[in-house]
C-alpha angles and dihedrals in degrees: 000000000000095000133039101252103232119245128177115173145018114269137127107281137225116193115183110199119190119202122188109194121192107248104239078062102050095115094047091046086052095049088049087045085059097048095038089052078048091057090041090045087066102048125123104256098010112141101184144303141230126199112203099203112210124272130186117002091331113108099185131127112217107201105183111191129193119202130181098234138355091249089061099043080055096059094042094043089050102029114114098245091067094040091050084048108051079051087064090053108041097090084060098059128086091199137026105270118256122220125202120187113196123170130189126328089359087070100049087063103041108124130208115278094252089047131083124243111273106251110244104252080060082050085053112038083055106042081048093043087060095040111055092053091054086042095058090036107039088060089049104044096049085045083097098054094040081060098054096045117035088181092070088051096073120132098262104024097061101045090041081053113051096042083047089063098039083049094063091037094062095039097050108021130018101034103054095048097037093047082057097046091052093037100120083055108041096048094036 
């Protein structure tokens, strides 16, 4: 990489890498893809990985990579393993890669290139939408926990845990998978 990316806080990490390979290299693109998610695997603060293989006309690799925290997508984004790496690749590709970094809220919104961005009250209606029900079931669904162990119902604690799972919920589960599903809504 050319640039530093900036970063600024601490905060989980989605990195989203596309890789245009020429089509006569396509194997060998494929066989370096396989290495290169090995060597990522191992990482320090690396927390998966998905490849979206092209389909249709596009000829696009979508590498989205989750990382525990900015400081360590940076390591592992500048580190010489990765450098020495994309040299390797670079015959392959038709194009320069492009790398995205979203965190948090902003990735859950992110629409696709040819889309517009979602207006806000859509933002909202759906991130409230999510919420209300978690918010109703998560509290009913740890009731029986917080029972069995008091300890757990103190003032802080309960409330820190159960937005910290709806949190989570809506990071990792629910938003991704429900702004897709609504996709045609929310960006129209």
């Amino acid at each position: 990489m050319s640039a530093r990316i900036p970063i600024e806080i601490e905060s989980a990490v989605t990195t989203i890498i596309v890789q245009r390979p020429y089509k006569n290299q396509v194997q060998a693109y494929e066989n370096w893809l396989k290495d290169m998610v090995e060597l990522a695997q191992g990482a320090t603060g690396h927390r998966g990985v998905n490849i979206i293989k092209p389909h249709g006309q596009n000829d696009e690799y979508t590498i989205v990579l989750h990382f525990a925290s900015e400081t360590t997508l940076r390591h592992w984004l500048e580190s010489d393993t990765r450098r020495q790496m994309v040299e390797k690749v670079r015959p392959f590709l038709n194009t320069d890669e492009k790398i995205e970094i979203k965190t948090g809220l902003e990735f859950w919104f992110t629409p696709p290139e040819t889309r517009k961005i979602a207006p806000p009250y859509k933002q909202f209606l759906l991130t409230w939408s999510a919420i209300f029900p978690l918010s109703v079931l998560v509290p009913l669904v740890l009731s029986p926990l917080f029972s069995a162990l008091p300890v757990l119902s103190f003032s802080l604690f309960k409330p820190l845990l159960i937005s910290m799972l709806i949190v989570a919920l809506m990071t990792f589960v629910i938003m991704p998978r429900y702004t897709r599903l609504v996709a045609k809504w929310l960006y129209r």
